[in-house]
N, C-alpha and C positions, 0 to 999 in steps of 0.2 A: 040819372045822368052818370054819377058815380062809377055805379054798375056795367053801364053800356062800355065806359074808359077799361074797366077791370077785365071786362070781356075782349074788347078787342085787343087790349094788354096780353091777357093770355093766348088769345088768338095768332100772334105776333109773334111768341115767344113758341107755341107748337111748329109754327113754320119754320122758325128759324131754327129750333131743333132739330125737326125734317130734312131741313136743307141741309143741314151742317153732318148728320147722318147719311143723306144719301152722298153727299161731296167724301164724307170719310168712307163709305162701300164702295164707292167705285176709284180712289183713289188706292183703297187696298187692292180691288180686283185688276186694275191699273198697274200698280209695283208686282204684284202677282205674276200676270201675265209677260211682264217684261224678264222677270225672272227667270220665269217657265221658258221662254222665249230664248232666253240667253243658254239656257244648259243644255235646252233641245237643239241649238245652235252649236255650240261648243260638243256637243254628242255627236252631231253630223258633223261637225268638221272633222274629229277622233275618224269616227269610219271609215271619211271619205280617205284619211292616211290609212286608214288599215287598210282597205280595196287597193289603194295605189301602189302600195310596200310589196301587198302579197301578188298583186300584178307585176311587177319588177321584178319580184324571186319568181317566180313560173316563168315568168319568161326565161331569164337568167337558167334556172335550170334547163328549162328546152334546150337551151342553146349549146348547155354540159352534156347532156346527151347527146346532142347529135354531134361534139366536137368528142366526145369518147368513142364515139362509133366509127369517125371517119380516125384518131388516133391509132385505135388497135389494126385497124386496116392500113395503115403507113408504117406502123411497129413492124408488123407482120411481113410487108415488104423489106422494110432494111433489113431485118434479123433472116428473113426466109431465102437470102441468095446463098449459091456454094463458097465462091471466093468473098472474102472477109474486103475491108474499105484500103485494106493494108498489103492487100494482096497474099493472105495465106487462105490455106484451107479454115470452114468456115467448122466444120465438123471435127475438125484435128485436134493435135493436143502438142504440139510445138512452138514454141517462140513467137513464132507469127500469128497462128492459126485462135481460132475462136468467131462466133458469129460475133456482129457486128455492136451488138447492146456489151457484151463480155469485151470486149473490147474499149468501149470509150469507158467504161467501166474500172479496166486497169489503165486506162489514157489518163482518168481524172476519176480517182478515188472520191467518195463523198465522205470520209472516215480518216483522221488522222492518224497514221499505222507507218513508225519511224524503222520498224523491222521487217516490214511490207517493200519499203523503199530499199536496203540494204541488199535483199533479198531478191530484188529485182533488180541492181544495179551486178550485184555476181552470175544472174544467168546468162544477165544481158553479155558482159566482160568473161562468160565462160573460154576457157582456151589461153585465157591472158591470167599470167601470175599478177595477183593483188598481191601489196604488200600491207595495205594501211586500206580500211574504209570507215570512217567515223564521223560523227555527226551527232547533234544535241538530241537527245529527247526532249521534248516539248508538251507530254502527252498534257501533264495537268492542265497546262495555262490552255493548250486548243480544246479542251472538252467545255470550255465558260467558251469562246466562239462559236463552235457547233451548237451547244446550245442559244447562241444570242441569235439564232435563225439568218446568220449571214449567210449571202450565195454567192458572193467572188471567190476564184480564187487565191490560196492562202502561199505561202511562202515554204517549202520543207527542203533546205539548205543541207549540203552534205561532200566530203571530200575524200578523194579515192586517188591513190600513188600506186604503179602499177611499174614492176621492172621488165623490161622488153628492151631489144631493140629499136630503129631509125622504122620500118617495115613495122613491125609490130605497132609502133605508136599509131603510125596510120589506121591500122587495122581499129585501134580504142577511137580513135574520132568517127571511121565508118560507122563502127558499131552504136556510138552513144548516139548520130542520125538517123540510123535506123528507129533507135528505142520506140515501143507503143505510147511509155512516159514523157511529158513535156520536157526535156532536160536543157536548162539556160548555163551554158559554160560562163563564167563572173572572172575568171581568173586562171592561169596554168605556166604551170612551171616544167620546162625538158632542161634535163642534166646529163651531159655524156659522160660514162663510164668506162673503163676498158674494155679493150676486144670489142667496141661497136653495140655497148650493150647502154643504154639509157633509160632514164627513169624520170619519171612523168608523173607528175603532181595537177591533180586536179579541182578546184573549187568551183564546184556547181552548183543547182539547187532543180528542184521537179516541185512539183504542186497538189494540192486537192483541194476540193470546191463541196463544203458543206451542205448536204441533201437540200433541199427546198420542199419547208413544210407545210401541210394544208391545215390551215385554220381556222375553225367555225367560227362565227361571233353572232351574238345577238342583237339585236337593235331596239332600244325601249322607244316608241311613240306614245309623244306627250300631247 
């Protein structure tokens, strides 16, 4: 009787072994698979950004190509007529003349250049005695702007006194409307002198507009 207890005793106890064995194998292959499950997941979802990202950029380029294609084709026309937007010759080498890129070019400098400006203020006022043309240089503080990638334009303030006559004075306002450069008159002073002779003080300022740079970046997908 004993014995037959003992027996099914152990009998009891291999089952429950058994059971408690298979319940811990398929409980591992169970966390396992959920595991596998989640990183094969997390895998495909990484790709599915990668496919999507580099679909974006092919596109995106496509669309630089065919907007670089149709550009040099619009360049080609502004730049390829004789008379310039200013109405000089476009081939010339006069005051007026330059094709049309040379042009908005000295219109709107992308380069801070204070002896560019002075320089263009005496060809423009050739004919006219200057007496005075002065103005700050700036150069250090606008080289930290240029480089901060700004693209409005910037402020390049500058004052020029000119002795002339009543007629002459005229002639310096014709001339600074005509200019290829922006020039914003702020202030001006006429002073008559003997004999019909006057002198005219000018505070003005003309502008330039820091290049616009192209900048790669990368993008991490996580």
């Amino acid at each position: 009787m004993a014995r037959d207890v003992s027996s099914k005793r152990m009998l009891i106890d291999r089952s429950i072994a058994t059971t408690i064995g298979v319940i811990a194998g398929a409980s591992f292959i169970t966390v396992f698979s959920l595991i596998a499950v989640q990183a094969v997941w997390k895998q495909r979802t990484y790709q599915d950004k990668v496919i999507s990202e580099r679909e974006k950029a092919k596109l995106q380029l496509e669309q630089n190509i065919a907007a670089v294609s149709e550009l040099r084709l619009k360049y080609q026309a502004f730049v390829g007529t004789d008379e310039n937007i200013i109405g000089g010759s476009a081939k010339g080498s006069g005051p007026q003349d330059g094709d049309n890129a040379r042009i908005i070019l000295d219109a709107l400098p992308s380069k801070y250049d204070r002896p560019a400006v002075s320089n263009s203020i005496n060809n423009l006022l050739s004919g006219i005695t200057i007496t005075s043309l002065t103005g700050a240089d700036d150069e250090i503080a606008q080289q930290s702007v240029q480089a901060s990638g700004k693209v409005e334009s910037i402020q390049i303030p500058f004052d020029v006194s000119v002795a002339t006559d009543y007629n002459g004075a005229q002639t310096v306002f014709n001339k600074l409307e005509r200019s290829i450069k922006p020039i914003k008159i702020r202030n001006l002073t006429l002073a008559a002198g003997e004999n019909g002779s006057v002198s005219l003080s000018i505070n003005a300022l003309t502008y330039y507009q820091p290049a616009k740079t192209l900048n790669i970046t990368t993008k991490e997908l996580k």
